[in-house]
N, C-alpha and C positions, 0 to 999 in steps of 0.2 A: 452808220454807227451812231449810238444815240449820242448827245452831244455834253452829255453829263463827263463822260470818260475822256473827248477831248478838253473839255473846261478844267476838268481833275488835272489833265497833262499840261496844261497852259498854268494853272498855278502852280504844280510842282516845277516847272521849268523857270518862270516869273520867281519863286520864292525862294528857288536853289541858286540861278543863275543872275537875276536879274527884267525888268521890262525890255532893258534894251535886246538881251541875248534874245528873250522871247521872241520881241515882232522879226527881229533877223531870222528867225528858225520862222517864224509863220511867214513870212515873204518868200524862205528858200523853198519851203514843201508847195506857194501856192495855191493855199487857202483860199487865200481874198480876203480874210477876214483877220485883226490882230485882238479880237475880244471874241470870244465861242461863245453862242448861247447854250444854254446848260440843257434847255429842253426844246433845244429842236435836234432834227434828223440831221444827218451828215453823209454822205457818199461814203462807202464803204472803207476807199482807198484814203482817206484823209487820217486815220490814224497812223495807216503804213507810213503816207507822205509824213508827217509832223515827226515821227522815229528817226526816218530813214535822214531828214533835214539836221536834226536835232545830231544824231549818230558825227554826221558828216560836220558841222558847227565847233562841236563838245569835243571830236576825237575821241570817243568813248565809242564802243561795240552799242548795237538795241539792248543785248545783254544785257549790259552795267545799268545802262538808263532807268530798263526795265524793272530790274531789281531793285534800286535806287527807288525810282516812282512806288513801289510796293510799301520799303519801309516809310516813306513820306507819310502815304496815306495811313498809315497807323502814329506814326511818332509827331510830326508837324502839327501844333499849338491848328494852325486853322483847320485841319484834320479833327480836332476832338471828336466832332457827331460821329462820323464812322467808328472810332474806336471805341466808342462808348455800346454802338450797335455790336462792333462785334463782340465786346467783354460780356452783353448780356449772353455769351455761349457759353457761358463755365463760368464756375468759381473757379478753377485753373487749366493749365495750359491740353490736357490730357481732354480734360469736357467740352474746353473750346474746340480742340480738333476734329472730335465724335461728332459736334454741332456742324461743322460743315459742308455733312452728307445732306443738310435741311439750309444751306445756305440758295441755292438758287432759287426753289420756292419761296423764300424770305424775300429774296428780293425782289421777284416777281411780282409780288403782293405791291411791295413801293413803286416799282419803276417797272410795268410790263412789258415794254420794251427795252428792257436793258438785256444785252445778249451775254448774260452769266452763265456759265459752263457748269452741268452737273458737277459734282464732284465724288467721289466714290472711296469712304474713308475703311480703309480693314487694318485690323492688329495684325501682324506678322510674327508678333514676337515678342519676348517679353520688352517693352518698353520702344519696340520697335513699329512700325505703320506704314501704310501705303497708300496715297493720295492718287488717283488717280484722274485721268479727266480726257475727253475726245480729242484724237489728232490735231480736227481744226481749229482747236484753241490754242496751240504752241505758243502763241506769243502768250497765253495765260502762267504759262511755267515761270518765269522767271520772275513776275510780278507775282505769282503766290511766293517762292521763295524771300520777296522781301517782304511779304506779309507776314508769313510764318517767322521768320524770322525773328522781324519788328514784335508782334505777339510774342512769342517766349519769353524774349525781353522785359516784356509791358509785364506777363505774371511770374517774371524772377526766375522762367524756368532755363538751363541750357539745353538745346538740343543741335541736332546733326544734320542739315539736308541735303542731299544730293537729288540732283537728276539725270537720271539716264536716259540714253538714246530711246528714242520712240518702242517700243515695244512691238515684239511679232504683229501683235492681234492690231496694232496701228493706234495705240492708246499712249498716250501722253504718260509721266506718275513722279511724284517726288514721293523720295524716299526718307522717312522721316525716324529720329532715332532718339526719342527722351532719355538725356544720363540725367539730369534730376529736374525734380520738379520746383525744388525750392534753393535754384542755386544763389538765388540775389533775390535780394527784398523786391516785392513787386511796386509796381508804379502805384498799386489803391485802382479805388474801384468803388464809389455808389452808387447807390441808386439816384440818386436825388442830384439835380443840379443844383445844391447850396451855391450860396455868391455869400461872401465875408467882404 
């Protein structure tokens, strides 16, 4: 796993929970290491291990974690650069969604080694969509859900998500349901990094 997504995990756990909780959760999984580097390689199992530590630590499901880690990486002050990356997908929350049928080539472009899961966005309805994405990313679901989430948010919009059980066809999909777009003032949004 590239080591950007456990260094991501290691500051939202550091920032949520503490350094101390941290290195306990990186002792318990087995690491060896209490600092990730961001761009090297990692052994496949070291995300699982750092969850499943973390799970066991926290008292909380991968679930919640997972979810939780989602909204971080949009809402959390040392998150800005991501959120800023994904705001360039719309002026609001409806264009941002459309944009991340082009999000794994986007990333690929930055980090080609980063294993980001196609994503496969359709309207279903009026105001309604379906996000879908490959089996073997499961643990991706719950982390888009706190992304999606965090996003609606960030452009004032509410919406609904559910995930259902894996699909016949063996496809992952959150279920996504805009009631408005403009329910709360959004967070802003420039182009420019001003500094005042």
């Amino acid at each position: 796993m590239h080591g950007i997504v456990n260094r991501s995990l290691q500051s939202f756990l550091t920032d949520t929970y503490g350094r101390e909780v941290w290195v306990e959760i990186a002792r318990d999984a087995g690491i060896g290491v209490t600092d990730v580097e961001p761009f090297l390689d990692y052994a496949h199992r070291v995300t699982p291990d750092i969850l499943a530590a973390a799970a066991a630590r926290l008292s909380k499901s991968q679930t919640v974690i997972l979810e939780d880690f989602g909204t971080y990486l949009v809402s959390h002050p040392n998150m800005h650069r991501l959120r800023r990356l994904l705001r360039f997908g719309g002026d609001g929350f409806v264009d941002f969604l459309h944009s991340l049928n082009d999000l794994h080539d986007r990333s690929r472009l930055a980090l080609p080694d980063l294993d980001v899961p196609r994503l496969d966005l359709h309207q279903v309805g009026e105001g309604r969509y379906r996000l879908r994405m490959g089996a073997s990313h499961a643990l991706y679901v719950p982390l888009a859900m706190g992304v999606l989430r965090a996003m609606a948010d960030d452009y004032g919009a509410l919406a609904f998500l559910d995930a259902p059980e894996i699909a016949e066809d063996g496809d992952i999909r959150v279920d996504i349901a805009v009631l408005s777009t403009s329910f709360a003032p959004s967070r802003g949004f420039d182009l420019s990094l001003r500094r005042v």
